[in-house]
Structure formats: structure tokens, C-alpha cells
LOVEXTOR-659994 format. One record per residue (C-alpha): x, y, z. Coordinates in steps of 0.05 Angstrom, whole numbers, plus 5000, padded with zeros to 4 digits. Layout:
% residues N
XYZ ...
***
This chain:
% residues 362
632587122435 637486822388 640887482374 647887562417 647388132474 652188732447 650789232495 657089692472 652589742394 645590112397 640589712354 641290302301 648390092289 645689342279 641789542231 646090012197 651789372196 645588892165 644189382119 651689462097 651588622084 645888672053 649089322002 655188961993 652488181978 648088521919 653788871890 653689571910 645589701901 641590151931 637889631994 631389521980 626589552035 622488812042 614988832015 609688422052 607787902000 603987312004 605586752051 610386232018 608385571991 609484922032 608084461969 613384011948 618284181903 617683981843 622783731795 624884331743 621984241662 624884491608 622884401539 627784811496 635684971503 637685571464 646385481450 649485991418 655185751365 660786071335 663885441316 669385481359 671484891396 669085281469 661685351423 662284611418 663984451484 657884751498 652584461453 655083701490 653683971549 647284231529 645283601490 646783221546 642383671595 637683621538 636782921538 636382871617 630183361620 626283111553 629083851517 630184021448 635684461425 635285061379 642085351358 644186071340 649586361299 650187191299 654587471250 657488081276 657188791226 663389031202 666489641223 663590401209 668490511160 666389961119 658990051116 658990471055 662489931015 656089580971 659688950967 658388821054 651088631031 653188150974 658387841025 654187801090 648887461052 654387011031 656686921098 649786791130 647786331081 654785961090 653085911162 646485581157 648285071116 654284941172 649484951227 644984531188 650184011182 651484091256 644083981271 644183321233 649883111267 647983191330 640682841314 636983461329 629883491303 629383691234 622284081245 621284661262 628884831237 633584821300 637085371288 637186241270 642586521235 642387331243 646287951236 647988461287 650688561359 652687861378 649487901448 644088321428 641787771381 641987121422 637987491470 633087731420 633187001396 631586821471 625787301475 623386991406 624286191415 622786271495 627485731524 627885501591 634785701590 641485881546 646985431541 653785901528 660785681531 667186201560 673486301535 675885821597 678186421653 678686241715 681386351771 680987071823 685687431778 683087321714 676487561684 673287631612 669888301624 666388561562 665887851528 659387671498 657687161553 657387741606 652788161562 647787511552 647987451620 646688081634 640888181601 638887501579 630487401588 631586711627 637186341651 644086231631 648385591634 655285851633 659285281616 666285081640 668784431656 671884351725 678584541735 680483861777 676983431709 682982981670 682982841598 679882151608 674282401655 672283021598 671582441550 667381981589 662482591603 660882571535 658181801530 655181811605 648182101625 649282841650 649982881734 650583421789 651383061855 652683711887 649484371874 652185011918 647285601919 650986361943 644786621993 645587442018 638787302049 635187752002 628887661963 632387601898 637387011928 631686601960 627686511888 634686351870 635285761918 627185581900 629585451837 635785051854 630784661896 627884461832 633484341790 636483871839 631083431850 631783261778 637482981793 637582851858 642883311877 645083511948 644184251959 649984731995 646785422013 653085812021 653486482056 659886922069 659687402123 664388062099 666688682128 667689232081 675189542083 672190202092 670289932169 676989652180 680290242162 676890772208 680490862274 674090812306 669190272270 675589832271 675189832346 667689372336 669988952282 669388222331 662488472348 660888782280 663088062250 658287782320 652087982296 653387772228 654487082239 648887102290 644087472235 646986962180 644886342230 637986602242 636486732166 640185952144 636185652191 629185992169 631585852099 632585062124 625485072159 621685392094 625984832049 623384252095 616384432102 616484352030 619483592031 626483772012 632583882056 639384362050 645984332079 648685072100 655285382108 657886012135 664086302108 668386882128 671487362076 670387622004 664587211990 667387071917 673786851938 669886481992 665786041944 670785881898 674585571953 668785221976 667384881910 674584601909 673484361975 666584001968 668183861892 662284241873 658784131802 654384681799 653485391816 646485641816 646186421832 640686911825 640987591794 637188291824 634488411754 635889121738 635289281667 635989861617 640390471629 640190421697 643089631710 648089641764 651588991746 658488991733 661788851800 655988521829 657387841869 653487471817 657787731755 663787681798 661786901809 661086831740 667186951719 671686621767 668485981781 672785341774 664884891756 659185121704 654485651734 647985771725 644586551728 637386641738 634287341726 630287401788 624087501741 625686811716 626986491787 619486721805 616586501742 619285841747 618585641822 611685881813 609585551756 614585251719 619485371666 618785231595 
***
């Protein structure tokens, strides 16, 4: 066996410790307990399709930032873009006034003719119309756009906060990625990027030499990585499979777990080994090949520094895909990712990670 002897830890405390990984890589959740499902495909990966890019716009130059990106993306993968423009409802108190009908239809029809313009200059296809101007909850409506116009993905631009101590909690890119129908393309230019190298990126064909992929070993993080698998074959990417093993503070503070922390933090990296190299066996009896890395530490902090150091140019993470009232998402290692990485990251729903490594993404 592969598994390191710990005589002074009964089996029940190895499982308790994997199940305490497992708890804390998906954010706090409730562990699910594996179902038997069918044996996994060894057919080749297959390059990822996508025939429509949804980007939201607000016309701000973030908004803009991320339509390049997307038309660039766009014309890599054969995509057409379809742009959206919500136009928030004013406050309570100013509902009653008659003249907020007169002026949002003002406002909306102000805003097509702006994203019309846009659409011509960027050379998007005239027919059907490229774009949806509605009026609501801003993240409520892109989404309901997405569930509408069925894109392979969303393109959305942030606010540019980065970095451990910042975060935009509560912004409208978290709540379209929270409960966005298929992926989301959070843009943000790397941190490291100059002036001159932004500008070229704008006139050169769109590349990700390196793709890192955050694994906790579940279910949810393995359709993750199946569908990195295909994105980088488009473009020929190298794929980093990243996995941070963490004790929670709770252990180190208790007078008596504290005392099996080195062989708490043993079978960890032993369990981690065992799962990166099944994960490296199932990639290459499907034709394609991963690099993995162990880490040790808060697994967000963890990556972050690990896309500095490889120079990383896309994150690809998986979601657990809880929805309605009872979504446990704020918090999660996935949101947490989101927010603080120094490269554009993109989320996949776990629904949509299935859908697409099964059969391809539209």
C-alpha cells in the first residue's frame, strides 16, 4: 500500500481528517458521500466549442475591457457575441412617480442605439440583433439573458480587486457567478502585464500557454479539470492541477489534535498523491497529459502564489452547484478564487462541466 503506516491514528480518525479536507476545499458544505456512476470515458479529449459569448456592458471602460477579450476568444473558437445592457430600477421611493416609465423607456431606447453602435464597431453580425437591452436586477437579468440566448459561456469584466485583502463582495459579477446557467469568464488582466504588452493583446490572436486547475478531489472538481482538458487543447495549453493540503485552525488550536498535526498533514499529502496520480492516469488514458502540484496552506492564498510563480494565464475552477435558498456559496474556495486572482478565471457550474465534457458546449 501507498498509504503511510500511522499506527498512533485509528483508520476512523483518517477518515474523519479526509473528510475534514474534503468539508473545507468545498467551502464549508455538508460532504457528500460518492455515488457509483458509470465507468469514465477513455476517448480523447476533444477540443472545447463554443458558438455564442454572452458580455454584459455597462459601458464602462472595465465593460470594454471585457468585450476585447471576448471578441478575441470569439474569434479563436469560430463564436459570435451577443451583448447585454440591464438598466437597474430606481429606488422604492421613486416608483410612484409616473414620469420613471416615460424616462426608462428613454433610457432603454438610448442604450440600444449605443450598443448598436458598439455592435457595428466591433463587426459583430448584424442578424439576429447582437444584443438585449432590459430592465431589472442587473444580475438577475444577464442570467435570464443566459438562460434565453444559451451561450457557451459569459464574458464579465471586475472592478480590478485583487489581491488577499481585497474583495468585491456583493458586486454583480459574484451574483452572475453565482447563479449563472453556464460558465463565466471573469476577466482581469494579469497583474505582472505593462502598458505595451495590454496593447499588443488587443492586435494578437488570443493565447493561454498555461492553464492552472484548483482539484479538492471531489466529483464536482474532476468535471472541472474535464473541462479544462478541453479548453486547453484548443489552444494547446499546458495544464497545472493544483492541490493545497490545509489544516483547519480549529485542529491546531486543541491541546490535543495539535499533538497529530505532522501526521494529520502525513496522510494528507499521502491521500493528495494517491488521488493526483489517479487523476494523471484517467487524463492519459484519454491522450492528454497534466502536470500536478501539491501545496501546503490556505489553498487560496496558495494558488495565487502559484500563478505568480508559474505566470499562469488562466484559472479554470469548478463550482458544487447549489442553487435557490439553500446555496452555500459565499466563502467557498471557488468564490474566494474569484475574487483574488492576479489572471482571468473561469467558473463552471458543475451542471455545465458535465454537460460539456460529455457532449459539448454550445
Amino acid at each position: 500500500s501507498r498509504m503511510r503506516k500511522t499506527p498512533t491514528l485509528p483508520a476512523a480518525v483518517m477518515n474523519i481528517d479526509r473528510a475534514i479536507a474534503r468539508w473545507e476545499g468545498e467551502g464549508g458544505a455538508i460532504p457528500q458521500r460518492a455515488r457509483p456512476g458509470k465507468p469514465r470515458s477513455r476517448a480523447p479529449t476533444k477540443a472545447i466549442t463554443l458558438r455564442t459569448v454572452l458580455v454584459p456592458i455597462d459601458f464602462s471602460s472595465e465593460s470594454f475591457k471585457a468585450l476585447r477579450f471576448a471578441k478575441l476568444l470569439g474569434k479563436r473558437l469560430g463564436a459570435k457575441l451577443h451583448l447585454v445592457h440591464v438598466i437597474p430600477p430606481p429606488a422604492a421611493s421613486r416608483l410612484r412617480h409616473g414620469s420613471w416609465l416615460i424616462f426608462a423607456k428613454e433610457v432603454a431606447a438610448n442604450a440600444r442605439k449605443r450598443l448598436a453602435d458598439l455592435a457595428a464597431e466591433s463587426s459583430l453580425s448584424a442578424r439576429p440583433k447582437p444584443y438585449t437591452v432590459r430592465i431589472g436586477k442587473i444580475a438577475d437579468e444577464i442570467n435570464a439573458v443566459a438562460r434565453v440566448t444559451n451561450p457557451g459561456l459569459i464574458a464579465i469584466a471586475t472592478r480590478g480587486h485583487t489581491g488577499i485583502k481585497r474583495a468585491f463582495l456583493g458586486s454583480t459579477t459574484e451574483e452572475v457567478v453565482r447563479n449563472a446557467p453556464c460558465p463565466v469568464l471573469v476577466v482581469r488582466e494579469k497583474e505582472a502585464a505593462s502598458v505595451k504588452q495590454r496593447a499588443r493583446r488587443g492586435r494578437t490572436p488570443l493565447q493561454f500557454r498555461k492553464i492552472l486547475v484548483p482539484v479538492d478531489f471531489s466529483e464536482n472538481s474532476r468535471l472541472g479539470l474535464e473541462y479544462a482538458m478541453r479548453f486547453a487543447r484548443e489552444f494547446r495549453a499546458r495544464v497545472l492541477v493544483f492541490h493545497s493540503v490545509f489544516v483547519p485552525a480549529y485542529v491546531l488550536g486543541n491541546e490535543y489534535t495539535a499533538r497529530e498535526v505532522p501526521n494529520l498533514i502525513a496522510i494528507q499529502q499521502d491521500y493528495a498523491k494517491e488521488e493526483m496520480e489517479q487523476l494523471r492516469e484517467e487524463v492519459s488514458g484519454k491522450g492528454s497529459e497534466i502536470e500536478t502540484e501539491i501545496g501546503f496552506g490556505s489553498p487560496v492564498e496558495q494558488i495565487s502564489d502559484y500563478v505568480a510563480q508559474e505566470d499562469v494565464d488562466l484559472i479554470i475552477t469548478s463550482t458544487h452547484g447549489r442553487t435557490g435558498l439553500q446555496r452555500v456559496f459565499i466563502g467557498s474556495t471557488a468564490e474566494r478564487i474569484v475574487r483574488h486572482a492576479p489572471c482571468p478565471v473561469l467558473v463552471v457550474p458543475n451542471r455545465a462541466a458535465g454537460k460539456s465534457a460529455n457532449k459539448g458546449h454550445t
